[in-house]
C-alpha positions as CSV (number, residue, x, y, z in Angstrom):
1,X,12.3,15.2,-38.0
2,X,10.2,18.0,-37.6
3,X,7.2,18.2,-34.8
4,X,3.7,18.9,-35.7
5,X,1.6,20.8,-33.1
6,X,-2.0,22.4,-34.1
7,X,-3.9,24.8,-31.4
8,X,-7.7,23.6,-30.7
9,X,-10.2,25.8,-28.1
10,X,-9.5,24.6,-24.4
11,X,-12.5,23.6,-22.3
12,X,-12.7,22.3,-19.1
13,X,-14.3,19.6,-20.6
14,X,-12.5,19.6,-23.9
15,X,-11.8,16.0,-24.3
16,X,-15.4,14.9,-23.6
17,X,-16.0,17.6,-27.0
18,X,-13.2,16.2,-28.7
19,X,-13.4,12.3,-27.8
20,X,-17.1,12.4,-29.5
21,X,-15.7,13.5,-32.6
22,X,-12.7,10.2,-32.7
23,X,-15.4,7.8,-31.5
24,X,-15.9,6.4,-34.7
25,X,-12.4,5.9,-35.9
26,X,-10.4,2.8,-34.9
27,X,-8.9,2.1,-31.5
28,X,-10.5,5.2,-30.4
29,X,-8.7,5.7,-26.3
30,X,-8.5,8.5,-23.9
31,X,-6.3,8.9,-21.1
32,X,-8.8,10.6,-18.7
33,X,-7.9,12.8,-16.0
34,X,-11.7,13.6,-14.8
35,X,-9.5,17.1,-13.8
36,X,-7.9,16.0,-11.1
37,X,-4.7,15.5,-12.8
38,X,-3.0,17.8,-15.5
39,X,-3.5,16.0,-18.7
40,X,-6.1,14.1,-20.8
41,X,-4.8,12.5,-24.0
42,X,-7.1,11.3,-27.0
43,X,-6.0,9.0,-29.6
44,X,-7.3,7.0,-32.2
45,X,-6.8,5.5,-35.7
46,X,-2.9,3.9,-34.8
47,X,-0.2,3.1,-37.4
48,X,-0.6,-0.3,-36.5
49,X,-1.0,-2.7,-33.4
50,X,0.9,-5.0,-31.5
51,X,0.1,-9.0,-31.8
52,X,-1.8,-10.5,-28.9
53,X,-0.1,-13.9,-29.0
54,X,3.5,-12.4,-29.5
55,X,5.2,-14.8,-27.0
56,X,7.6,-11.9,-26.2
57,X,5.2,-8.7,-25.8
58,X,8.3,-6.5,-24.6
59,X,10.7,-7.1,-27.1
60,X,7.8,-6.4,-29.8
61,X,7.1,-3.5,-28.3
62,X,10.8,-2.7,-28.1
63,X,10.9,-3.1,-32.1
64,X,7.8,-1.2,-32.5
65,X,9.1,2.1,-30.6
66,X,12.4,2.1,-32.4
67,X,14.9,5.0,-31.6
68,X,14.1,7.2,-28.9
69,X,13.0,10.8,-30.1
70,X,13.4,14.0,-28.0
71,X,11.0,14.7,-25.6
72,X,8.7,18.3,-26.4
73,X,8.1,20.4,-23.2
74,X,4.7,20.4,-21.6
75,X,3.8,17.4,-24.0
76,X,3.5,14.1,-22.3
77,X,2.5,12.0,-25.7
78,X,2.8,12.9,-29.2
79,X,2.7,9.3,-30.5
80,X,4.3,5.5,-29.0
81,X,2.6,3.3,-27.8
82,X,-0.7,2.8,-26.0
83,X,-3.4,0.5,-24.4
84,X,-3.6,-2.3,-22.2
85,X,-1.3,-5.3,-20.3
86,X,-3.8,-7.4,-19.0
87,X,-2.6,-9.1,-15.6
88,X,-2.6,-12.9,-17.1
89,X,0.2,-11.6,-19.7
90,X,2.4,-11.6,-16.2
91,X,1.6,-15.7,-16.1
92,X,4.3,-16.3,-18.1
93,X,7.3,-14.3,-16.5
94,X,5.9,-16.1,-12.9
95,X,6.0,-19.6,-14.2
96,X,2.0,-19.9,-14.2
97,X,0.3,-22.2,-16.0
98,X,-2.2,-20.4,-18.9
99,X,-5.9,-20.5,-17.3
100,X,-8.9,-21.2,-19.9
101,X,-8.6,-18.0,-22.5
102,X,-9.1,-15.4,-20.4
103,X,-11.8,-12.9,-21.3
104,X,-10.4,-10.4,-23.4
105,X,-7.1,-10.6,-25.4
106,X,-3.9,-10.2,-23.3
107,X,-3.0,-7.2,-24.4
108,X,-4.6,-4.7,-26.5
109,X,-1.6,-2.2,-27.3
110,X,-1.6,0.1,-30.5
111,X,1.3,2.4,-31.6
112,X,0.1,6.0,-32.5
113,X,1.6,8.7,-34.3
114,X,-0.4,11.7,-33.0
115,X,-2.6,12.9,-30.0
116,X,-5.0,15.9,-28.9
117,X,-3.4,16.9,-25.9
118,X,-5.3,18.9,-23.6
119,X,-3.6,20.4,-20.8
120,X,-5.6,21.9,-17.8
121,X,-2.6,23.3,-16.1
122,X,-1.8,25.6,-19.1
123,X,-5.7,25.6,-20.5
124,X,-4.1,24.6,-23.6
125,X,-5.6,22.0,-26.3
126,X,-3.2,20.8,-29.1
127,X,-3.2,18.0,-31.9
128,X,0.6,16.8,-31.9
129,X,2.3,14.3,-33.8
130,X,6.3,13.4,-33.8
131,X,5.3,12.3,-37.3
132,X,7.6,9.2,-37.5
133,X,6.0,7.6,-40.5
134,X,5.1,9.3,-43.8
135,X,1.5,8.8,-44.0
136,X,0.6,10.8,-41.2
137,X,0.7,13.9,-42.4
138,X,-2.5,13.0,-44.7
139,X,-3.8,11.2,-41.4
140,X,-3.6,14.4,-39.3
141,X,-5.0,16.7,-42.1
142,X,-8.6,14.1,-41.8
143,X,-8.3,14.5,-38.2
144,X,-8.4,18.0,-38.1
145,X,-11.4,18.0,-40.2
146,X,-12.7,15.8,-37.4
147,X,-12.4,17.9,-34.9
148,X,-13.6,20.8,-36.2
149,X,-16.8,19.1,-37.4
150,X,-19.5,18.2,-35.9
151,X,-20.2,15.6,-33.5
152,X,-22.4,12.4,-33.8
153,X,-25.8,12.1,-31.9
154,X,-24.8,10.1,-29.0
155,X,-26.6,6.5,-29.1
156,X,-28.1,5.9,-25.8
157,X,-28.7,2.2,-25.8
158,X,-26.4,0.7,-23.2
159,X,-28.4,-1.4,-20.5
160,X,-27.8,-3.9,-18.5
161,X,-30.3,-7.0,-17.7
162,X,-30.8,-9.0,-15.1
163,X,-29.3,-9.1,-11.6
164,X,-25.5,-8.9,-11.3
165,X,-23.7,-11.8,-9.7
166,X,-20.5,-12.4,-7.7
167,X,-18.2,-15.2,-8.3
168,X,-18.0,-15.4,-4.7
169,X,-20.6,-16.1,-2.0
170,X,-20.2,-14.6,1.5
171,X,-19.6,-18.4,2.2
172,X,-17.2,-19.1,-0.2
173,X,-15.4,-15.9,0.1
174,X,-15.2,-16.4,4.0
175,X,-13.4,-20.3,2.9
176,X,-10.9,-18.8,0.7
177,X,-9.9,-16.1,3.2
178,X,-9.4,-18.9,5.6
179,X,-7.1,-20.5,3.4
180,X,-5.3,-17.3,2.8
181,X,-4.6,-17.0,6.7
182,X,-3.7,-20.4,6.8
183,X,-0.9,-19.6,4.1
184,X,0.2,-16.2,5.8
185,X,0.0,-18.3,9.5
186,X,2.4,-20.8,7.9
187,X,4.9,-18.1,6.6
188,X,4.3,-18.6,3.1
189,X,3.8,-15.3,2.3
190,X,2.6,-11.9,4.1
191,X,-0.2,-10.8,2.0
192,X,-2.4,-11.7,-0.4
193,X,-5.0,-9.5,-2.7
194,X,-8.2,-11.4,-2.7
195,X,-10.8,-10.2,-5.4
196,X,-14.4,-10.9,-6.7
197,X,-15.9,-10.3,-9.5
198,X,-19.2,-9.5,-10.5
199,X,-21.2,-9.3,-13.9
200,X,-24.2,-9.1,-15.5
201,X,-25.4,-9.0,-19.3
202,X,-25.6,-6.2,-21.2
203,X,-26.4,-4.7,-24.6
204,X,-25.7,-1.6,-26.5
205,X,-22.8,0.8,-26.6
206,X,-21.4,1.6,-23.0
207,X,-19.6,4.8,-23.7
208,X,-22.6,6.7,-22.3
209,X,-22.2,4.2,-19.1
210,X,-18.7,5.3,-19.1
211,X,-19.5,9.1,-19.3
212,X,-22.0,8.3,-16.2
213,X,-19.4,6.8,-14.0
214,X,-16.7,9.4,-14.7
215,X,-19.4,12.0,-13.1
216,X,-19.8,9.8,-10.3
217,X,-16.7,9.0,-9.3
218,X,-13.8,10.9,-11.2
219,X,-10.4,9.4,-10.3
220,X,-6.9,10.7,-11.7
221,X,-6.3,8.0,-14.1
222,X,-9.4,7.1,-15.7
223,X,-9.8,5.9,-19.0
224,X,-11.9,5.4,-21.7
225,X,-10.5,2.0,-24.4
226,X,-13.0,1.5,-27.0
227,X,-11.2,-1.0,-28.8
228,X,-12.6,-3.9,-31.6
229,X,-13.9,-7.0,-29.4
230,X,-14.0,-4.4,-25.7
231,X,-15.0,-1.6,-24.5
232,X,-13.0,-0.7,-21.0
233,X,-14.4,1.9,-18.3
234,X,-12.1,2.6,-16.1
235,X,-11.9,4.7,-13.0
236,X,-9.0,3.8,-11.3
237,X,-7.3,6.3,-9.0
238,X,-3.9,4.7,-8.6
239,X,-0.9,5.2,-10.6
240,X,1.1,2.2,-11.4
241,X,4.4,3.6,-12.9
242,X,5.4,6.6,-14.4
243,X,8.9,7.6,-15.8
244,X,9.6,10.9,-17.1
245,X,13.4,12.1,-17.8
246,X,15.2,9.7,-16.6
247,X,13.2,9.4,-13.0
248,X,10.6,6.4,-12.3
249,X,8.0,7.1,-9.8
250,X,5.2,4.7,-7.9
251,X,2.0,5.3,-6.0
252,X,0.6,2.6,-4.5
253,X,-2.7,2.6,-2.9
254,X,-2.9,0.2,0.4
255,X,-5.9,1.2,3.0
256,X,-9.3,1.6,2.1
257,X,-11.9,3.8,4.0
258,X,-15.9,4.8,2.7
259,X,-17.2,7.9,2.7
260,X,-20.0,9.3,4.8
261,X,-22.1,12.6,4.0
262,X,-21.7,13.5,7.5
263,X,-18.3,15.6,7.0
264,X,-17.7,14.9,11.1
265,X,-17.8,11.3,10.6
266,X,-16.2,11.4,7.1
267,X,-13.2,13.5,8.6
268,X,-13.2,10.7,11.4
269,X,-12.9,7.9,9.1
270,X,-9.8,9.5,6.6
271,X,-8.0,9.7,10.2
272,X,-9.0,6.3,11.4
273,X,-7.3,5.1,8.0
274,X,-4.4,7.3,8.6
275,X,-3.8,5.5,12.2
276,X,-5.1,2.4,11.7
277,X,-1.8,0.3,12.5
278,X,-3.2,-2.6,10.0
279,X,-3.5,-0.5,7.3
280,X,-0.3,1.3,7.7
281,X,1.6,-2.2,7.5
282,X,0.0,-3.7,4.9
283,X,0.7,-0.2,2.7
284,X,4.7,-0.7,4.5
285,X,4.8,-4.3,2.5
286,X,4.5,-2.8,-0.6
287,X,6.1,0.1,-0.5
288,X,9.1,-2.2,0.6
289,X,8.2,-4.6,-3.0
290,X,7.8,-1.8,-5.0
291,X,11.5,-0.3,-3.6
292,X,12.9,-3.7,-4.7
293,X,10.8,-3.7,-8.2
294,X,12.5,0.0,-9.1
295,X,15.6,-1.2,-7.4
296,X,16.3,-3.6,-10.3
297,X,16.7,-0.5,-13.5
298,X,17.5,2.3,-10.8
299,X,20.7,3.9,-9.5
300,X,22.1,2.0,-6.6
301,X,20.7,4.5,-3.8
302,X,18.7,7.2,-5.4
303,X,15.4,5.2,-4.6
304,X,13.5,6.8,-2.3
305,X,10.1,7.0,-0.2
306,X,9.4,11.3,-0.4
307,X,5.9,10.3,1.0
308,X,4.5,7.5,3.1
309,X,1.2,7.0,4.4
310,X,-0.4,10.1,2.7
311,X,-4.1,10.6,2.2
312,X,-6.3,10.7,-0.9
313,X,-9.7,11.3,-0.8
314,X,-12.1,10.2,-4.1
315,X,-15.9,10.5,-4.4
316,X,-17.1,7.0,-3.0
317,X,-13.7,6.4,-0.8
318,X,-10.4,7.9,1.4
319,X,-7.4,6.1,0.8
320,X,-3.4,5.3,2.4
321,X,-1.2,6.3,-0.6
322,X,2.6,6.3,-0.9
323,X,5.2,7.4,-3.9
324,X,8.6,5.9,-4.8
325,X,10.5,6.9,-6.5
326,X,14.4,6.6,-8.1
327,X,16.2,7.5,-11.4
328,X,17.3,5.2,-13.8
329,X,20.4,3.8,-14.4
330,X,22.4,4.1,-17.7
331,X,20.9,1.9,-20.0
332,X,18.1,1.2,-18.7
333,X,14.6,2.7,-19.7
334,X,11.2,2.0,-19.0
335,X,10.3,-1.0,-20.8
336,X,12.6,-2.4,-18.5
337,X,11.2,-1.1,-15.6
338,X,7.3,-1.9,-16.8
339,X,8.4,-5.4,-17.7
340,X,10.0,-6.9,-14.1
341,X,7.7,-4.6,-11.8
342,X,4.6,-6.3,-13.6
343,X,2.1,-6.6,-12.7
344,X,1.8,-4.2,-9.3
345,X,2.3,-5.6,-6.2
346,X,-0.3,-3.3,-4.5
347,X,-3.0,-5.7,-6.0
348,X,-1.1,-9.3,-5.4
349,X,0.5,-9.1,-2.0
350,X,3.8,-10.3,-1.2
351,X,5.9,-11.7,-1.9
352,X,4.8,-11.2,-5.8
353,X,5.3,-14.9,-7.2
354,X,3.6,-16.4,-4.8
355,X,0.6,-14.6,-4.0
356,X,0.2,-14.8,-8.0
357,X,0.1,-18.5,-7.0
358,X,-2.4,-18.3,-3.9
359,X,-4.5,-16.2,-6.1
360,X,-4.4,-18.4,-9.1
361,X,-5.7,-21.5,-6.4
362,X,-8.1,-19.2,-4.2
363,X,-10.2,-16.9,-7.5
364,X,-12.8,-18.7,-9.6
365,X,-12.2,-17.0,-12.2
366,X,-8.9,-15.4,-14.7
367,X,-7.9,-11.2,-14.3
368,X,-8.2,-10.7,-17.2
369,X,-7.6,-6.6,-17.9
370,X,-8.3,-6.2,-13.9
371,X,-4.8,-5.6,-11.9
372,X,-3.0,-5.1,-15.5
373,X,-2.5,-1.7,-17.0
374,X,-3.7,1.0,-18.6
375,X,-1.1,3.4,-20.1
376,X,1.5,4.6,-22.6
377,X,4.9,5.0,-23.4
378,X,5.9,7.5,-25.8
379,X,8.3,7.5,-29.1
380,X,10.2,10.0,-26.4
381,X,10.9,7.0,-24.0
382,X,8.3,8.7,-21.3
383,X,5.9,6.7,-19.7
384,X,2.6,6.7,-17.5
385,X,0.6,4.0,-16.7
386,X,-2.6,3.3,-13.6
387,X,-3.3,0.3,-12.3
388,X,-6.9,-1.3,-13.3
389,X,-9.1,-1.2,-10.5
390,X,-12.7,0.4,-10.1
391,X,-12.9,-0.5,-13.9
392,X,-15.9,-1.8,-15.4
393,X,-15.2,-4.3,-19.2
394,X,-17.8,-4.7,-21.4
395,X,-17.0,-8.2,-23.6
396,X,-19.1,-10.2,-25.1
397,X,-22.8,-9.0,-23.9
398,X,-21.3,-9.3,-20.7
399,X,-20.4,-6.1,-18.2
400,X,-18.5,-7.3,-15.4
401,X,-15.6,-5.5,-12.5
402,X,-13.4,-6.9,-10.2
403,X,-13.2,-5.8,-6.8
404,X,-10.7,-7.1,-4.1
405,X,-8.5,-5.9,-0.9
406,X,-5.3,-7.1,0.7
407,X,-5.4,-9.4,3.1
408,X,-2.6,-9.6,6.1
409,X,-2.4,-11.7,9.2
410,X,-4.8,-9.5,11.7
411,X,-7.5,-9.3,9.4
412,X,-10.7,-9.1,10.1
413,X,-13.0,-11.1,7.1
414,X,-16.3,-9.6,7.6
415,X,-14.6,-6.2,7.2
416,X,-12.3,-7.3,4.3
417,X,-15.3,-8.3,2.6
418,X,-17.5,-5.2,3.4
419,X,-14.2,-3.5,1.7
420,X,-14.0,-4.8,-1.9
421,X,-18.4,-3.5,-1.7
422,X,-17.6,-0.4,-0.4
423,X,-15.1,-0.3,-3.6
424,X,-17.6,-1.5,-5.6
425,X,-20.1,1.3,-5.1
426,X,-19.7,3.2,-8.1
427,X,-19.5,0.4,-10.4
428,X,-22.8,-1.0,-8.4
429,X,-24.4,2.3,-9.2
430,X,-23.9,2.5,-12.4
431,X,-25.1,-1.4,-13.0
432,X,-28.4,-0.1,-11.5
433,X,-28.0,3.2,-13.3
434,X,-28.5,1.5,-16.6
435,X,-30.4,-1.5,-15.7
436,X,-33.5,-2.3,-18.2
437,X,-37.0,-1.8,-16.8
């Protein structure tokens, strides 16, 4: 099987160019590194896509990628599968009884047989393709055209009405985080990842929202999902898992600081985080979940921690970040490893099953696509996938985000719920951004 690679002009800002030109096809994504990481990926148009209801959404997905093909150097995707894993797919695997239907489909997931690559490491934009099935090669030929044409007028009509709303009061939220510290008190678990979500309607077409907030706050794994019933902004600066020849790796993101223009006091709050003995054991907690997740499809031994409370700093906030990391045992590839360390225990608690369980009693409302994941994995058996936080999902006339923070026995509540606002920022500015006058 041969491999089809076609050379476009590299911009900085290529995929912005190039995304406006795949809008209008079907299932139109990109992978958006907002040039903090090396790669952005465009696709759009798939072979086919997977069925939301399938009652086993991993071994359809197994089906759907087949035989494993090589891996091409400096290429991360050339065609597999891609999209979403919403957090309430996880219900199932946890024994948890299905909510009212959530409020987009469970998964969204579409199997592609090209991509435009662009690589800001090399400067180098290509259209690749593994081309598994035989109409591509007439797809890729209309694709070209695409990108070589020119681009629709942008429709400016997104805007949001109205006031947005929490499902949580400062009342209500301060009850449930009673009950949570009852719960960690009693030993039932030792954290829990409490979240609120907040919406407000909206009409019109909210790429332009989505090109706003990737100005304002650019985060490493961003994405853009412009699928059939949903259109998902996200901004989310944590990666969930990643696997690339043969070795799985995990960053989770655990401690949470604001910003401040002052560069004294901003350089005094990233080392307040760094210090802060709270934050350092609630990131320890999952670090030591995530070990066991990868410990299940990895070598006996070769899982490692090669950096532990490291700092990231992002537009509107610093945070504690640390990577795992181990290689894969024989057999073992990573479906595997996305199916049983879903969903990420950086944004339930621990242990996993039954914070799912405190969360499911203490949260108004369903996930949905918040805590799931954004991501692909690749006819090559490569994977990379974020975590969806700072993500704003536009359903149904209806533009809402999810904010939330883990909560551990010495927390403070008044600070835990200043936290999920100060995460909220961007997502608040944006909602005012594009609010109708």
């Amino acid at each position: 099987m041969s491999f089809y690679a076609v050379e476009f002009p590299y911009t900085a800002n290529a995929a912005a160019h190039f995304f406006a030109r795949l809008r209008a096809l079907p299932y139109a994504v990109w992978l958006d590194s907002a040039g903090l990481a090396r790669y952005d990926i465009l696709c759009a148009a798939p072979h086919h896509t997977l069925d939301n209801h399938a009652s086993e959404p991993f071994t359809q997905l197994r089906a759907a990628l087949g035989v494993s093909l090589a891996a091409i150097a400096d290429i991360p995707f050339a065609g597999g599968a891609l999209g979403y894993w919403s957090y309430d797919l996880a219900r199932q695997s946890f024994g948890l009884a299905a909510q009212a239907s959530p409020d987009v489909p469970l998964l969204a997931v579409a199997i592609y047989d090209w991509a435009l690559v662009i690589d800001h490491e090399l400067k180098r934009c290509r259209l690749v393709s593994h081309l598994r099935y035989a109409d591509t090669a007439k797809l890729l030929l209309q694709i070209e055209q695409r990108l070589r044409g020119d681009a629709p007028a942008l429709l400016n009509n997104f805007a949001v009405h109205g006031e947005v709303a929490s499902n949580f009061s400062a009342t209500s939220y301060r009850a449930a985080f009673a009950q949570v510290q009852g719960y960690l008190q009693a030993g039932d678990c030792y954290q829990i990842n409490l979240a609120q979500r907040l919406s407000a309607p909206a009409t019109g077409d909210a790429y332009t929202a989505y090109l706003a907030l990737r100005e304002l706050s650019p985060a490493p794994f961003a994405a853009f999902l412009d699928l059939p019933n949903v259109q998902i902004l996200c901004a989310s600066p944590e990666r969930f898992l990643s696997v690339k020849n043969g070795w799985v790796e995990t960053k989770p993101i655990k401690g949470t600081r604001p910003r401040h223009a002052d560069k004294t006091q901003d350089a005094a709050l990233a080392q307040a985080l760094l210090q802060h003995p709270k934050d350092r054991a609630e990131n320890l907690m999952i670090v030591d979940l995530l070990r066991n997740d990868l410990g299940k499809h990895c070598v006996p031994g070769s899982v490692s921690v090669p950096k532990l409370f490291s700092l990231e700093s992002y537009a509107n906030v610093h945070h504690l970040v640390s990577t795992v990391q181990g290689k894969l045992a024989a057999g073992r590839d990573a479906l595997d490893v996305l199916r049983d360390s879903f969903p990420g225990g950086s944004i339930t608690g621990a242990p996993k099953q039954r914070a799912m369980q405190i969360i499911d009693e203490l949260e108004p409302n369903p996930r949905g696509v918040y805590c799931g994941v954004i991501g692909y994995i690749g006819f090559d058996g490569n994977m990379d996938s974020n975590i969806v936080i700072r993500t704003l999902v536009y359903h149904n006339g209806v533009l809402q985000a999810h904010v939330g923070g883990g909560i551990v026995a010495d927390s403070d509540c008044a600070a835990e719920y200043q936290e999920t606002w100060d995460k909220a920022a961007a997502l608040l500015n944006i909602m005012r951004q594009f609010k109708a006058h």
